[in-house]
C-alpha distance (Angstrom), angle and dihedral (degrees) to the residues before:
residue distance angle dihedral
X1 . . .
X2 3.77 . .
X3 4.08 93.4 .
X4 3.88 92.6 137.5
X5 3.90 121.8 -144.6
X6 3.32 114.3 -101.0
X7 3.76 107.9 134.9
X8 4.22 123.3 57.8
X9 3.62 127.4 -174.7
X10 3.64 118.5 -169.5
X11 3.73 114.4 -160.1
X12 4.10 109.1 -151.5
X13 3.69 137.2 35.4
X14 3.75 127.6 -144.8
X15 4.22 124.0 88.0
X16 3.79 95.5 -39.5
X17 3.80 98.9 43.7
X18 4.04 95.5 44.9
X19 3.46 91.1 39.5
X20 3.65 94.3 45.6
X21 4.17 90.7 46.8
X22 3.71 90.2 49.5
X23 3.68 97.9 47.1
X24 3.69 90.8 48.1
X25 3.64 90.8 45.6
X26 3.66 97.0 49.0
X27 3.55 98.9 56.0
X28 3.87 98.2 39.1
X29 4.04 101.3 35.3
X30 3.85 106.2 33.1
X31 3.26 151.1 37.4
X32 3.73 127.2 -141.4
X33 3.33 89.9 -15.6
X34 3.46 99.9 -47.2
X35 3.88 128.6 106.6
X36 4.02 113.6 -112.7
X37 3.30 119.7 -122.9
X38 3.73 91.9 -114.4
X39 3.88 113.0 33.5
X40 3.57 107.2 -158.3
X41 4.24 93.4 -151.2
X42 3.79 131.1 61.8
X43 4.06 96.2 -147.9
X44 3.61 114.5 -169.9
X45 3.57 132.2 -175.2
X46 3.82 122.5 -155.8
X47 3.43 114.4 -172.2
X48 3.90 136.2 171.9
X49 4.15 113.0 -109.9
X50 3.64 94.2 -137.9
X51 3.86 114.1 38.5
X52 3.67 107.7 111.3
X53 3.91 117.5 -142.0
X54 3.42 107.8 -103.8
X55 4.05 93.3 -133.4
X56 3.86 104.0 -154.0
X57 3.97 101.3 109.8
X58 3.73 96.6 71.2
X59 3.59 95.8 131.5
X60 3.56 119.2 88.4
X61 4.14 139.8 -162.2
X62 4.10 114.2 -128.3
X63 4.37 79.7 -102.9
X64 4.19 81.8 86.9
X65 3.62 91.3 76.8
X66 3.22 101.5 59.1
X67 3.73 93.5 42.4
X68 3.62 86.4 52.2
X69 3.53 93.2 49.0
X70 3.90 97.1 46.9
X71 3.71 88.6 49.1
X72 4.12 84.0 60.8
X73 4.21 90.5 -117.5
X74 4.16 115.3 150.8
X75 3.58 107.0 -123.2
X76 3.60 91.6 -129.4
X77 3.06 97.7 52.2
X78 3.33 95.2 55.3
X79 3.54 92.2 46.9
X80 3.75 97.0 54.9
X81 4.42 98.5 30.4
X82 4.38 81.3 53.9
X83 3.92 108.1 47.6
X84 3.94 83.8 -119.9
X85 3.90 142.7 162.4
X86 3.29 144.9 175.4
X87 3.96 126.6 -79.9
X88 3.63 129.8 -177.9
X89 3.57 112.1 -176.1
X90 4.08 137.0 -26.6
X91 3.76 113.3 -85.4
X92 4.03 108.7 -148.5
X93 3.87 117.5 -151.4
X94 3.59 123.1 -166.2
X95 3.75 103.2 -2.9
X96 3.46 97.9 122.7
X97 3.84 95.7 54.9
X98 3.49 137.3 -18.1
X99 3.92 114.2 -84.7
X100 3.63 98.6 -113.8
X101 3.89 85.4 51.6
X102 3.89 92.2 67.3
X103 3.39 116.9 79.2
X104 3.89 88.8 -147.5
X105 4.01 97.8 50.2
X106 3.91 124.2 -107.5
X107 3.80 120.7 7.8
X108 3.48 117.5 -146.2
X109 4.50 139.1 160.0
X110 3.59 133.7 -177.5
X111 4.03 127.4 -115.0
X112 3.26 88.4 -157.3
X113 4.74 126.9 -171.6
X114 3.87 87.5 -123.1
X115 4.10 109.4 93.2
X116 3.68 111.0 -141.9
X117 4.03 111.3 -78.5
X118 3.99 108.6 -89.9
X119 4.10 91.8 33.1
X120 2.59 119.2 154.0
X121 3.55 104.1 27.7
X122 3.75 107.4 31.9
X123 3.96 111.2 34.9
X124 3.54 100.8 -144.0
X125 3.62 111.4 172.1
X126 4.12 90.4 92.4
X127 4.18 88.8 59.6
X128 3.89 84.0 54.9
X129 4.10 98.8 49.4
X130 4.01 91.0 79.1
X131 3.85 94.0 55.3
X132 4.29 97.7 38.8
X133 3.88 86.5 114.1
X134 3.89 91.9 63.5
X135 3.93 96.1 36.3
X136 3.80 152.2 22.3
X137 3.88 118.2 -103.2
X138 3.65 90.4 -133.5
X139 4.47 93.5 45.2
X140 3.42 85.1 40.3
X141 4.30 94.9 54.8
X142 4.18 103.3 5.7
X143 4.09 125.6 55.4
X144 4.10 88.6 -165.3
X145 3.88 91.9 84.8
X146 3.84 93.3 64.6
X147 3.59 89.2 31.2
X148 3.82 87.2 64.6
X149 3.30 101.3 37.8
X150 3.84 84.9 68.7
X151 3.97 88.1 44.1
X152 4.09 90.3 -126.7
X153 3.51 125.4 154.0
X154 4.16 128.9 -100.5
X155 3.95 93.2 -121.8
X156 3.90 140.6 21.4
X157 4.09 125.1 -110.8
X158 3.87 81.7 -99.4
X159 4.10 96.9 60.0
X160 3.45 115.4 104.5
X161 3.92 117.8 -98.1
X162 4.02 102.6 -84.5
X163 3.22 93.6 1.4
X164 4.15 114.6 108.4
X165 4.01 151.5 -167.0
X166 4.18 90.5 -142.9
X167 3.54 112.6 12.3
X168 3.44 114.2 -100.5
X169 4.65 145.0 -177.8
X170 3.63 121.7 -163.4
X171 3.85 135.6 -100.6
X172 4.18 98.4 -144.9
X173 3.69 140.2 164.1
X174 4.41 102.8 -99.6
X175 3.68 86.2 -148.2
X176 3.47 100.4 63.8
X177 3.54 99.0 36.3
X178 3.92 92.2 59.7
X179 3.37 90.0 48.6
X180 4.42 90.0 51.0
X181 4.24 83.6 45.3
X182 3.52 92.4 50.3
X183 3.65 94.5 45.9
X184 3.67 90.0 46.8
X185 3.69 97.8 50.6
X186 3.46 95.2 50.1
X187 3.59 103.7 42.7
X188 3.83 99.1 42.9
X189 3.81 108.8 17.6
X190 3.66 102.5 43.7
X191 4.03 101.3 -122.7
X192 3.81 113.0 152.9
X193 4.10 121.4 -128.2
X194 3.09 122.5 -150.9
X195 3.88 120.6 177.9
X196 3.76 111.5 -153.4
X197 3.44 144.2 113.8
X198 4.35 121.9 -91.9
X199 4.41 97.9 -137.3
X200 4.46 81.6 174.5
X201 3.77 150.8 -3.2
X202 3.35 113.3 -135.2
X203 4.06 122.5 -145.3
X204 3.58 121.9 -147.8
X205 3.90 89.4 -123.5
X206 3.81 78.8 73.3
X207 3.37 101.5 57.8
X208 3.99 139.0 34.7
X209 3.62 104.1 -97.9
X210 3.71 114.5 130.2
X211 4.07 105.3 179.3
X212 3.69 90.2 81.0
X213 4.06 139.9 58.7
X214 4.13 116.6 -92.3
X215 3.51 99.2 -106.1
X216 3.77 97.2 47.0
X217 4.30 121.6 125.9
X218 4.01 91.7 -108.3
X219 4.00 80.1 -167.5
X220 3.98 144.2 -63.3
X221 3.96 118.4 -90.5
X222 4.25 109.3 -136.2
X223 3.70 133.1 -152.7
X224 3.45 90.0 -121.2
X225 3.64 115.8 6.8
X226 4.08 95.5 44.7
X227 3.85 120.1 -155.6
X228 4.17 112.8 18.4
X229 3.66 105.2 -175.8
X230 3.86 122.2 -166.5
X231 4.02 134.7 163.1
X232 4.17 91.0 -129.6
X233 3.96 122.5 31.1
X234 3.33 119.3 -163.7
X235 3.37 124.2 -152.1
X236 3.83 111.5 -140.9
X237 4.50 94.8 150.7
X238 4.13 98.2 119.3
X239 3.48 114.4 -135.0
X240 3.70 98.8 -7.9
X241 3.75 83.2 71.1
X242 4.26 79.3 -161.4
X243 3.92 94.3 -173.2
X244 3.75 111.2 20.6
X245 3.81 102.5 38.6
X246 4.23 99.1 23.1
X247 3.83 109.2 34.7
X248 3.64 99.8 23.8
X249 4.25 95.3 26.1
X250 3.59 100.8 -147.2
X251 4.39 94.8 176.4
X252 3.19 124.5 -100.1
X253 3.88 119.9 -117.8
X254 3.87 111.3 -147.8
X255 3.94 109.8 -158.9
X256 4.06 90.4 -178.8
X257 3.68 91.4 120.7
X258 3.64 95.6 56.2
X259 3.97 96.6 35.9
X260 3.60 116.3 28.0
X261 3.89 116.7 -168.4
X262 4.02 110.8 111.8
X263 3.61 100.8 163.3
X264 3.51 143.7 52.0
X265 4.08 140.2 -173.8
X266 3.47 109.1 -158.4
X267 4.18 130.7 176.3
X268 3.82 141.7 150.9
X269 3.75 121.5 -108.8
X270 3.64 124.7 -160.1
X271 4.19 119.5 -131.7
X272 3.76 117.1 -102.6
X273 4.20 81.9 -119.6
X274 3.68 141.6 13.2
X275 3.72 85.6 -112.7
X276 3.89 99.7 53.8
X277 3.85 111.4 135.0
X278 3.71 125.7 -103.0
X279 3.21 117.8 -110.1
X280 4.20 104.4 -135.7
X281 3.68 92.8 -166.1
X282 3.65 133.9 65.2
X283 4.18 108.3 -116.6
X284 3.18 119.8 -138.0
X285 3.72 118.2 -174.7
X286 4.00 120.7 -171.6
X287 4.01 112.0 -140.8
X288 3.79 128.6 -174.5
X289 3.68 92.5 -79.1
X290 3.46 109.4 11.0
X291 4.19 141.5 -18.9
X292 3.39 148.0 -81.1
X293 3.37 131.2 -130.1
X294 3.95 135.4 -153.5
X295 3.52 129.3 -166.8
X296 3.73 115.2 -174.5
X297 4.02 106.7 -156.3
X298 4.21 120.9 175.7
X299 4.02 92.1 -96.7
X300 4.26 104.7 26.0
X301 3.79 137.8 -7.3
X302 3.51 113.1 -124.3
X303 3.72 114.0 -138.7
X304 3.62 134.6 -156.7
X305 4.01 145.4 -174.7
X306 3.71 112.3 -153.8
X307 4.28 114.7 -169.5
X308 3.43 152.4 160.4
X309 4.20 109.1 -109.3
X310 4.02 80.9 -160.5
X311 3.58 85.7 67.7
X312 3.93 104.6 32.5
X313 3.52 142.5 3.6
X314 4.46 130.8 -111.5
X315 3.96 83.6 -99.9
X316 3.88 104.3 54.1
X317 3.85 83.5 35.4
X318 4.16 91.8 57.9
X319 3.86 88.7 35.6
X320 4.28 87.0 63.2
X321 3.98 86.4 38.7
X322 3.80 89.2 56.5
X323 3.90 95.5 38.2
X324 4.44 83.5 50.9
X325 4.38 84.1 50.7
X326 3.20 101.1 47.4
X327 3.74 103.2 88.6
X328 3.19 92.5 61.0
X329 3.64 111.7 37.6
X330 4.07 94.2 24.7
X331 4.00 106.7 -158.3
X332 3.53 90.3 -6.8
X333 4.01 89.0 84.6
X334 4.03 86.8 68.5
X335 3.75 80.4 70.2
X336 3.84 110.3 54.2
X337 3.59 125.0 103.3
X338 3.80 115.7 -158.4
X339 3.74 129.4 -165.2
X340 3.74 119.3 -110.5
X341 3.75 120.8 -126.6
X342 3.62 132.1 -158.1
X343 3.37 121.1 -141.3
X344 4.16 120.5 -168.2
X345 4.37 92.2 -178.1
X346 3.44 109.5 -145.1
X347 3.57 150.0 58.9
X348 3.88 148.7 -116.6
X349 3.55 127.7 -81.5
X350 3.67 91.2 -117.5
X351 3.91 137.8 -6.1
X352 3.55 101.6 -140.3
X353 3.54 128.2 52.0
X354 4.16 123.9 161.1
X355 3.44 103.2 -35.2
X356 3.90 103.6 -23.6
X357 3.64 130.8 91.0
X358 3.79 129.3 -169.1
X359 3.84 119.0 -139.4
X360 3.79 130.8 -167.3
X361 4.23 115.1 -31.6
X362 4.12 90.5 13.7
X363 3.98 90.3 55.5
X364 3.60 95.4 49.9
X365 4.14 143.8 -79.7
X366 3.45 131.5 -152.2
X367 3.66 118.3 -174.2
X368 4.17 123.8 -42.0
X369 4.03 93.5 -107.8
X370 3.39 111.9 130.4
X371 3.79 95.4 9.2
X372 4.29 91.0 -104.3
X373 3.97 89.6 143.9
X374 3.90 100.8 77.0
X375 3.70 89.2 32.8
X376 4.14 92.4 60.4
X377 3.63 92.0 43.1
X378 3.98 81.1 60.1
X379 3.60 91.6 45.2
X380 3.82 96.2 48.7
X381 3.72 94.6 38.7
X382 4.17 92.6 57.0
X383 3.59 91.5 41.3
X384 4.35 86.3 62.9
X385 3.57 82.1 44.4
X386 3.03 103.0 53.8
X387 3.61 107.2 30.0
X388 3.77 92.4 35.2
X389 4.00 105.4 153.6
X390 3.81 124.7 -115.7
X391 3.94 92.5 -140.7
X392 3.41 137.4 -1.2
X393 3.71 97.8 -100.8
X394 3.90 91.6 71.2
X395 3.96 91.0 43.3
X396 3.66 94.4 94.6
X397 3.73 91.9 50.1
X398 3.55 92.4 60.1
X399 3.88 94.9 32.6
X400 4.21 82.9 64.2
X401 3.19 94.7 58.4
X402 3.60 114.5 39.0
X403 3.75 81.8 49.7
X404 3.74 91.9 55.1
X405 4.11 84.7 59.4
X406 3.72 95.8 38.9
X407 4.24 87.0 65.2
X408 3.70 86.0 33.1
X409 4.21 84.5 62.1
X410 4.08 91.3 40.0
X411 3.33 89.7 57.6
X412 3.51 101.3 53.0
X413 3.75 90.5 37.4
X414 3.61 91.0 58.1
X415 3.80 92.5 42.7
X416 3.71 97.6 48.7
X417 3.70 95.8 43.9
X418 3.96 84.6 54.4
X419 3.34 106.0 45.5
X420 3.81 82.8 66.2
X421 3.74 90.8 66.3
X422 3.84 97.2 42.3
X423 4.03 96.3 50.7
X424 3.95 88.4 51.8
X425 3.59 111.3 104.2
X426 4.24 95.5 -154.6
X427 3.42 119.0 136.9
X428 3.54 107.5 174.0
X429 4.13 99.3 103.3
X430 3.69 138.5 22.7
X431 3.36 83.1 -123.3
X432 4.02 89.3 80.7
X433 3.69 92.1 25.1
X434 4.07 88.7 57.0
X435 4.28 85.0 51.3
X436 3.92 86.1 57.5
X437 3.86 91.2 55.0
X438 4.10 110.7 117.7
X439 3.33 84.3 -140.5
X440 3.86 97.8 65.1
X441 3.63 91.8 41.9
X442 3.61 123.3 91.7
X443 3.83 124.6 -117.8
X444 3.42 98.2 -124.3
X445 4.35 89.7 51.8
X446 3.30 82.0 56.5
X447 3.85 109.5 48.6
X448 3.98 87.8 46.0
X449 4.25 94.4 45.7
X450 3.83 82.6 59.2
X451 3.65 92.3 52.7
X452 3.32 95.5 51.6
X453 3.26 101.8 56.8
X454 3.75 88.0 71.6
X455 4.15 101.3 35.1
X456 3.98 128.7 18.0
X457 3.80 124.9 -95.4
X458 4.25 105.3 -79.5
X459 3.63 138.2 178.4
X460 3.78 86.3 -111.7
X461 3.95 89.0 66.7
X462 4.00 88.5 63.0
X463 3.88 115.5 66.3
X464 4.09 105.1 -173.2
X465 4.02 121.9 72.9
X466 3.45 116.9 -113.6
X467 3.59 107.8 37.7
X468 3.72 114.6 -172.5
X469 3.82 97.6 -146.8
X470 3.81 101.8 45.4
X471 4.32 107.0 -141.4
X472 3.55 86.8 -100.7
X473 4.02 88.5 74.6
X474 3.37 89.7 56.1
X475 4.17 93.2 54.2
X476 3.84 88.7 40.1
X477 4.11 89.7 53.8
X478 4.12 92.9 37.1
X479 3.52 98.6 53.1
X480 3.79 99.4 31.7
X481 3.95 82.4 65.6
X482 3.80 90.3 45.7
X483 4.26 98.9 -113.7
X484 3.41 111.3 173.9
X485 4.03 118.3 -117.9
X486 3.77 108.6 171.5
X487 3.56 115.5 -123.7
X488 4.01 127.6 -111.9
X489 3.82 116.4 -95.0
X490 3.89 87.5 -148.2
X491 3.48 134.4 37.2
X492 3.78 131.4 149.6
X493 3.85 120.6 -74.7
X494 4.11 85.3 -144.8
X495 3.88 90.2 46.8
X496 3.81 99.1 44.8
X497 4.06 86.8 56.5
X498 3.97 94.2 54.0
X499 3.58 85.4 49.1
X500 3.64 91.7 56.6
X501 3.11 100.6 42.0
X502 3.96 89.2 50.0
X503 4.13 92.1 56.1
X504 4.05 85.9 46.9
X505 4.32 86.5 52.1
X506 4.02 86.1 45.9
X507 3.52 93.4 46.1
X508 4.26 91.4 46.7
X509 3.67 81.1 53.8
X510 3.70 108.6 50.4
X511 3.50 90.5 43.2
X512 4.39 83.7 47.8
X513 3.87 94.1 49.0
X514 3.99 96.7 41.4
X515 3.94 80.5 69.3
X516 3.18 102.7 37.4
X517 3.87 118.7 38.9
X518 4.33 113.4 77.2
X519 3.71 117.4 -115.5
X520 4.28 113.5 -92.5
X521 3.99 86.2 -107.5
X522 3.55 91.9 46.8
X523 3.97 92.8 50.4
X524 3.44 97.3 46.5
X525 3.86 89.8 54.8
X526 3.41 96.9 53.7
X527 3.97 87.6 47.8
X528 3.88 85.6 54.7
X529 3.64 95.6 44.1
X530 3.83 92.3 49.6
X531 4.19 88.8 44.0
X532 3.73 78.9 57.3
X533 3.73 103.8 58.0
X534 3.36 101.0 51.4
X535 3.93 93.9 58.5
């Protein structure tokens, strides 16, 4: 089958499709941000003219910037198109116990994007273990906790676009960031929109083609654009999964018994001011049976409940949403009316089968924790990029193995999102008593929670490349919730003095930045007021 692959057609809009069409696009069509003279694809993008985005992922990891930069976007532009702003990290409150358990009110630390100073050379989280009783782990190795806590930004208005002082993603509104991808990608990279509704995918086993595998999509039929034939579909639909887990019924994994949360009410709050700070970290908030999450954008922070409906019901679920509002808008949370989400967690078996591929929503999704959903539609969407296949004879090759490293990801996805649960020390529901079960914890969680408590989290403890959640994230989560890893008897006299002498430069330099670096509003002003003068 030497038919080579010249022709995609990516079914669905939204984050994963644009993104997806732009990536593609970018490294097939142009060249520093330019389009060739000959592209060598015909991308097309069908999408439906009245499915709304569903606007939960707007939190980012720092792997945005160079997708937005390979895609050829301006960083201020995207800043100031997308209602975004800066975040470093995910700030957890009241995971380890409930608030009214701590005698000292909420407890709370930072995953933050920074690794710990000396990673990746010199692992230094078992020279901090002696002194945990006098200082955080992530003080002690990271500046982007008190950075955050002060809700300033990761550069100045002089750094270069992408380019930062702590490493940094973006909070942003989904909406208008499809809309600045879609833009993009048509104006500048040559993919074709079409807006129209898929009524059926079509298998080559139905038809009389012969240059292609039984099994294949032969093409989708349109309302109003009838047969669109490609040689590689991909399937950007969300949860209807319309080509992957419908036509071509790849089975459905649920991971409900391991992860719990089904359900979600999400809305958008406005600030009490137009001068409100901007919150530079995700929030994440644990409830009685679930979290809440808080995304502070330039214009709104949109706010979210995420729970388990085996645990609670929609009305004790809005009750704690209102109760978490109600500082700020006082008796006006009585009056807000969120959207419910459903939430099937899990994924498929695998995300590319023949000649379709499954990106973002129609892959899989767990739960919004820790923001992994836009960051695997990234992953997924480079590896077709990247790997894309010359023919469809070598397809499968390539199929098998970024499918090996899409369950690879799940697995760790699953298992870091989890190990949040089982570390946390609440007692105040069976909903977090239930998480603590042996029997809803994976094997693998558990082998690697008993090593740590004799050595700290290393790369060693991870055997596939490109791990999503580096084994920093694992010491920033551990120790932010206080686990207990028992600290070396020996370690080297010369060693132990570069690790001192590398908390006393990150100290220097917290204390340096905190002075230094504008607030997240105050950046993104400038960056507006600078947008401005060049009109």
């Amino acid at each position: 089958m030497q038919k080579a692959v010249t022709k995609i057609v990516i079914v669905g809009g939204g984050t994963a499709g644009w993104i997806t069409a732009g990536l593609i696009a970018a490294e097939h069509n142009a060249d520093h941000g330019r389009l060739s003279p000959s592209p060598k694809l015909d991308i097309t993008l069908i999408e439906s003219p009245d499915v709304p985005t569903i606007g939960v992922g707007e939190g980012t990891w720092p792997s945005m910037r160079s997708t937005l930069q390979k895609i050829g976007i301006d960083e201020t532009t995207f800043l100031l198109q997308c209602d975004a702003s800066f975040k470093q990290g995910s700030r957890f409150i009241d995971w380890q116990v409930a608030a009214n358990n701590m005698p000292n009110g909420q407890h709370s630390y930072l995953h933050p994007f920074s690794l710990p100073i000396g990673e990746p050379q010199f692992a230094i989280a078992p020279f901090w273990l002696p002194h945990k009783a006098q200082v955080s782990f992530v003080d002690a190795v990271c500046q982007q906790n008190q950075i955050s806590q002060l809700a300033l930004a990761p550069k100045q208005i002089s750094t270069p676009q992408y380019s930062f002082i702590n490493n940094y993603g973006y909070h942003l509104n989904a909406g208008k960031f499809s809309q600045l991808l879609q833009q993009h990608c048509t104006d500048n990279l040559a993919v074709k929109h079409i807006l129209d509704h898929v009524t059926d995918i079509v298998l080559v086993d139905e038809t009389t083609q012969t240059d292609v595998p039984k099994g294949d999509i032969s093409h989708v039929l349109t309302q109003q654009h009838g047969q669109i034939h490609a040689d590689l579909f991909i399937d950007c639909s969300g949860v209807k999964s319309l080509l992957l887990g419908e036509k071509l019924a790849v089975p459905f994994i649920s991971q409900k018994h391991v992860l719990f949360n089904d359900s979600a009410l999400a809305i958008q709050v406005p600030y009490s001011d137009d001068n409100s700070p901007i919150a530079s970290c995700t929030h994440s908030t644990a409830q009685t049976h679930g979290w809440i999450w808080d995304i502070g954008l330039p214009t709104r922070r949109g706010i979210g409940h995420v729970y388990s409906s085996s645990h609670t019901n929609d009305e004790q679920a809005l009750q704690q949403l209102m109760a978490y509002l109600k500082p700020d808008l006082g008796i006006k949370a009585a009056d807000i009316s969120p959207r419910k989400l459903n939430i099937a967690p899990g994924h498929h078996q695998v995300c590319w089968k023949n000649n379709c591929v499954a990106i973002g929503m129609a892959a899989g999704f767990i739960e919004p924790l820790e923001a992994s959903a836009l960051a695997l539609v990234e992953w997924t969407a480079k590896a077709v990029a990247s790997q894309l296949p010359p023919t469809r004879d070598t397809m499968d090759t390539i199929a098998k193995r970024v499918n090996q490293q899409f369950q690879q990801h799940w697995q760790q996805i699953i298992e870091f999102l989890k190990l949040h649960y089982v570390i946390s020390k609440r007692s105040d529901s069976d909903y977090w008593h239930d998480h603590r079960a042996a029997n809803s914890i994976p094997d693998s969680l558990l082998e690697q929670l008993a090593l740590w408590r004799h050595q700290a989290p290393s790369q060693h403890d991870f055997i596939y490349r490109e791990m999503l959640f580096p084994a920093a994230s694992y010491q920033f989560v551990l120790y932010g919730m206080q686990f207990d890893t028992q600290p070396q008897v020996q370690l080297k006299p010369s060693m132990k003095q570069q690790a001192q002498q590398l908390f006393t430069e990150n100290n220097q330099r917290a204390s340096r930045l905190s002075q230094l670096l504008p607030t997240n509003r105050a950046l993104l002003e400038k960056l507006k007021l600078n947008s401005f003068s060049k009109i």
